[in-house]
C-alpha positions as semicolon CSV with decimal commas, in nm:
position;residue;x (nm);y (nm);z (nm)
1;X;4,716;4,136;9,876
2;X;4,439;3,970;9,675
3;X;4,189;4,221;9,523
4;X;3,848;4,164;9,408
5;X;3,809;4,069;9,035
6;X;3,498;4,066;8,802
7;X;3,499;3,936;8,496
8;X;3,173;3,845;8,234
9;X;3,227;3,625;7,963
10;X;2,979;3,607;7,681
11;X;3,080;3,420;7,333
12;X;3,348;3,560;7,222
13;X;3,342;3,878;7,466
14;X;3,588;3,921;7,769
15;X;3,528;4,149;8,003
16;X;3,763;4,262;8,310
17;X;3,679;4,567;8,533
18;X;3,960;4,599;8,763
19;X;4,140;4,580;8,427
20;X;3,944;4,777;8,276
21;X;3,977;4,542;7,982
22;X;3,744;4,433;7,693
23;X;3,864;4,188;7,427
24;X;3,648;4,018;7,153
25;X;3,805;3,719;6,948
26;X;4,118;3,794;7,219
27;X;4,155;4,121;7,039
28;X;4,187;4,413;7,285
29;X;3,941;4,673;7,230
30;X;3,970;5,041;7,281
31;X;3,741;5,242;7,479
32;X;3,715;5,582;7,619
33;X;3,661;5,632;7,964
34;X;3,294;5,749;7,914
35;X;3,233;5,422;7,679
36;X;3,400;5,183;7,948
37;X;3,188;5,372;8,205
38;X;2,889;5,269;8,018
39;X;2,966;4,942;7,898
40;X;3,061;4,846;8,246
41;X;2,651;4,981;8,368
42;X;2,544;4,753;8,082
43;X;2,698;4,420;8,097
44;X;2,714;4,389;8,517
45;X;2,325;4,415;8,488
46;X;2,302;4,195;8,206
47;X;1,883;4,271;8,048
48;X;1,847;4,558;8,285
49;X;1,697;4,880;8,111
50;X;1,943;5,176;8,173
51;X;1,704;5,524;8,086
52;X;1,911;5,803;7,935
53;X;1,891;5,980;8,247
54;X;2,021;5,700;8,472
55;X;2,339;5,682;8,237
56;X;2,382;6,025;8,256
57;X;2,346;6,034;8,651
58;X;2,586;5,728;8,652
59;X;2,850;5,779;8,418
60;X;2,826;6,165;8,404
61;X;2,784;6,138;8,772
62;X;2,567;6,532;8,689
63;X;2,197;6,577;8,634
64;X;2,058;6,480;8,323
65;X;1,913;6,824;8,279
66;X;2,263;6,911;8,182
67;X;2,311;6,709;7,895
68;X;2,102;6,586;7,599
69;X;2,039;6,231;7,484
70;X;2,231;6,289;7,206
71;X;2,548;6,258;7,432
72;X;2,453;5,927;7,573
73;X;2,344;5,837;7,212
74;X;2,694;5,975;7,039
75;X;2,882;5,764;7,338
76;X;2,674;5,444;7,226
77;X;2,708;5,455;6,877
78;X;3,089;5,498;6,919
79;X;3,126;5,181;7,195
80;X;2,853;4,967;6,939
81;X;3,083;5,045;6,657
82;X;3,412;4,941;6,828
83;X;3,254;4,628;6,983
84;X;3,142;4,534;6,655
85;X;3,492;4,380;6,501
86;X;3,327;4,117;6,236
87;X;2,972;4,110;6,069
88;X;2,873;3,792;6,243
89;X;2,947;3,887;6,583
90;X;2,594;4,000;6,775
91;X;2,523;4,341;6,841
92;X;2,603;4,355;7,231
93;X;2,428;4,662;7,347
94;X;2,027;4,688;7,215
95;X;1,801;5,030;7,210
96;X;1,503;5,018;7,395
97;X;1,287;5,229;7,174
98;X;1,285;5,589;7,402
99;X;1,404;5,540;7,674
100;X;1,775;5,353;7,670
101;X;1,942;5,131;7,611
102;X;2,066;4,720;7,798
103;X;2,292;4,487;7,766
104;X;2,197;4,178;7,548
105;X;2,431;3,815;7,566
106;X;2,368;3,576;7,286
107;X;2,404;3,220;7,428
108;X;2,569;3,183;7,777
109;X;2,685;3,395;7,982
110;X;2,935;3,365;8,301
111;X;3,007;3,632;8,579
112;X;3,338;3,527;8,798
113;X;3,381;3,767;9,084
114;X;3,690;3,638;9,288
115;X;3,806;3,794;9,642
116;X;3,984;3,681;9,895
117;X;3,875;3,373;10,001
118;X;3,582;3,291;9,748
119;X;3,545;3,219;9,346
120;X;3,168;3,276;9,283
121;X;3,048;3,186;8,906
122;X;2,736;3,269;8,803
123;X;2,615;3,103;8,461
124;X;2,323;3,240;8,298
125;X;2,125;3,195;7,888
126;X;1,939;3,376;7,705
127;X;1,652;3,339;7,920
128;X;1,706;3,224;8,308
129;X;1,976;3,157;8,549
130;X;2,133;2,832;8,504
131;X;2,360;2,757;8,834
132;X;2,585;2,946;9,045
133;X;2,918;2,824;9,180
134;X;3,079;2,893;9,503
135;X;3,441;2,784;9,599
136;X;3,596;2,836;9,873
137;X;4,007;2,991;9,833
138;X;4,192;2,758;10,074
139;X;4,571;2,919;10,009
């Protein structure tokens, strides 16, 4: 049976959810479940803001009222420091000075969601959408 699958590729970043898999330079990386939980938010809404309290209510799946920033912050530092592997490579997740945090591709970026019957790529830069792909499964 043929599952969904969603994958983001960005430079040197691979990134499988169903997998639960994130590799940089094809070098597996290690995350918790809360920093998957968050990285996952991030990169599927590539330049969307996520607030402190939207993380919490997502990943935490509780009120924000029961935790602090400082546990979104501690998860963040922790998934920015394991995502950063070499010097050169761009910092993937940026702060938005008080109120969260988003994730930021350097250069292109593709999204491949495959089901059953249809492949759908969806290139993006920096800046705007630059086509989307749609093939049809015929097997």
């Amino acid at each position: 049976m043929n599952h969904p699958l969603t994958e983001t590729r960005s430079g040197d970043l691979y990134f499988c959810l169903e997998q639960r898999l994130v590799t940089i330079r094809e070098q597996p990386i290690e995350l918790t479940v809360k920093e998957f939980e968050i990285f996952s938010l991030l990169i599927l809404n590539p330049k969307r803001v996520f607030t402190y309290e939207m993380l919490m209510e997502l990943v935490w799946e509780e009120d924000y009222t029961y935790y602090s920033r400082k546990a979104v912050n501690n998860h963040v530092s922790n998934l920015r420091r394991k995502l950063k592997i070499a010097p050169n490579l761009p910092d993937y997740v940026k702060s938005v000075y008080g109120i969260g945090y988003k994730f930021e591709a350097k250069g292109a970026t593709a999204l491949y969601v495959c089901c059953r019957t249809f492949l759908i790529i969806f290139f993006t830069n920096q800046t705007k959408p630059i086509f989307l792909v749609l093939v049809y499964l015929d097997f």
